[in-house]
N, C-alpha and C positions, 0 to 999 in steps of 0.2 A: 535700167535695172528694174524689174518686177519689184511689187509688193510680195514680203513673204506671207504666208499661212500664220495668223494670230492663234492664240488659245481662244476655244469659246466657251467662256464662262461670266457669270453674271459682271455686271458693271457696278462697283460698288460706291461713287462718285453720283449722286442723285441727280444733278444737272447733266451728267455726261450721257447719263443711261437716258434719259430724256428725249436729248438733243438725239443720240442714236436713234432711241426708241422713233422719231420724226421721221429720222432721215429714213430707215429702212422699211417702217410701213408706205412711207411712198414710194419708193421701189420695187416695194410688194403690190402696190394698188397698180404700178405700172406695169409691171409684168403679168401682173393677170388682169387688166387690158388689152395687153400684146396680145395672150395669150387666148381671151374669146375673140379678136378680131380676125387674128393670122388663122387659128385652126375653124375657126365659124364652131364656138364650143359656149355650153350656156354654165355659166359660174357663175356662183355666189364666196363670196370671201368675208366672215366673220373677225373679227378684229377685237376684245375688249383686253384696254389697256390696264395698268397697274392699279389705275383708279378705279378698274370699274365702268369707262367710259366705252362705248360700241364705235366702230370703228367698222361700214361695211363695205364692199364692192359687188353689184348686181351687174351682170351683161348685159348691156342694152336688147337682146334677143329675148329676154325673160320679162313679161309682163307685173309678175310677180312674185316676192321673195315666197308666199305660201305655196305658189304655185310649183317652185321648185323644190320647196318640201315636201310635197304631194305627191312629184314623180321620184323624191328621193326615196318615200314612206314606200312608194309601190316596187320598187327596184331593190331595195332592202326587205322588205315585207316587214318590218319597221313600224312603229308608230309614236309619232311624236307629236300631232296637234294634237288628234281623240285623246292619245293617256293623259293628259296635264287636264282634257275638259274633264273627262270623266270623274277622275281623281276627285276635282274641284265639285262635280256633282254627286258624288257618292257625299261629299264630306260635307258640302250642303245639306244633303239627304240628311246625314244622320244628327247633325246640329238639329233641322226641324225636327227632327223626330225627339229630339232630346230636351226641347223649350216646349211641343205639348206634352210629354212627360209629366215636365215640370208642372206645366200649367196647370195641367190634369189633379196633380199630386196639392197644387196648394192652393183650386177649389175645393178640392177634399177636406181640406183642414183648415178650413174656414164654414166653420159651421153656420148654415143660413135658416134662420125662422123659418123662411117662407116654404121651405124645400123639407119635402115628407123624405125621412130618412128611414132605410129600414133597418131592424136590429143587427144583423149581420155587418151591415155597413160600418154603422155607429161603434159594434165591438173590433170592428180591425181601427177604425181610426180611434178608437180608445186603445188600443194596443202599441199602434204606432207611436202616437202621443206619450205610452209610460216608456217604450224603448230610448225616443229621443229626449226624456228626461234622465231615464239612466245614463246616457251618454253623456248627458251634461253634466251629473250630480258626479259622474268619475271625474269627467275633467274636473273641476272644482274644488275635488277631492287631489287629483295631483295636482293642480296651482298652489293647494293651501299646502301641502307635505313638504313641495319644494322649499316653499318657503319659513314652511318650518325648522326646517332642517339646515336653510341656511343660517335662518337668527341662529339657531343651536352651534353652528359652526362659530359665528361672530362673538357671541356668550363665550362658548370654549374659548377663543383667541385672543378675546379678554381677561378671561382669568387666566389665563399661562402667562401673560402681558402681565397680571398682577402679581402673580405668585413669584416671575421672574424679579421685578422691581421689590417685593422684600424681603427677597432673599440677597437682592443687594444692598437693600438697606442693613440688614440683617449684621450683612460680611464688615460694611463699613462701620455700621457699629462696632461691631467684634473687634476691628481693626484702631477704632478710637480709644475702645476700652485697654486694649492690650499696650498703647503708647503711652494712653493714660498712668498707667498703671505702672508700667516701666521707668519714666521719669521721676515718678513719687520714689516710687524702689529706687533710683536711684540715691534719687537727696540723700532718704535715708539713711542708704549705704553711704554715702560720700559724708556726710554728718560724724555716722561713725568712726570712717578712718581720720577724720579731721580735715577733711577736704573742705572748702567753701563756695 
């Protein structure tokens, strides 16, 4: 009797899906083995497991894996080495470009004896210099408000916290006076009718 047709969906048993995950990428590596030896066909087979881990098969016909991305790039018109360099040297590019910038910007504002400055120069870095004071003198200004506004809050929370506690002292007073005062009224009363 055959095996039947199983559902395929995920394996949700970690060592099971594992053990699977083993068995069938060998299977996979062997059949596309079979498969560049029997058709004389050039493969490459990528593999990353759940880890993360590469997993590859290259056809012994293919000298190299770039090299079959090279005829893939060209049969696709595709590109997947150049855009990853590219990318990487645009964003190179603009990194240097943005540390002399910087450089540029904070020998400027390092003012040097030795170096003849001229007025125009000296009034923008004197400009710069009140901008990024006002900058700071705001922040400084909302650190302190925040925290003012907290004590203020704490203050409030305090006094509601006191105002609460004597208004219960208050109650219990009222409440001592009024027993007090009831039991005398009693005697009293109990005095009078000749109770003892």
């Amino acid at each position: 009797m055959g095996r039947g047709r199983s559902e395929i969906k995920r394996i949700e048993n970690p060592t099971q899906r594992q053990s699977t995950f083993y068995k069938r990428r060998d299977g996979l590596f062997k059949k596309a083995r079979e498969l560049s030896v029997l058709c004389d066909v050039d493969l490459l087979l990528l593999l990353f497991s759940a880890s993360g881990k590469l997993y590859h098969y290259l056809s012994p016909t293919v000298p190299s894996v770039k090299e079959l991305v090279e005829r893939y790039e060209a049969a696709t018109h595709t590109k997947v080495w150049t855009d990853i360099q590219q990318e990487r040297r645009a964003e190179l590019a603009q990194v240097a470009q943005m540390c002399e910038l910087l450089e540029r910007e904070l020998r400027f504002m390092t003012v040097d004896d030795g170096e003849q400055y001229t007025v125009p120069s000296l009034e923008l870095l004197e400009h710069n210099l009140e901008a990024a004071m006002h900058k700071v003198r705001c922040e400084k200004d909302r650190k302190i408000g925040g925290e003012i506004n907290y004590l203020e809050n704490v203050i409030r929370g305090r006094q509601e916290e006191r105002y609460g506690l004597c208004d219960k002292l208050a109650h219990s007073q009222t409440l001592k006076d009024v027993e007090a005062g009831s039991t005398s009224h009693n005697n009293g009363l109990d005095l009078k009718l000749g109770f003892n």
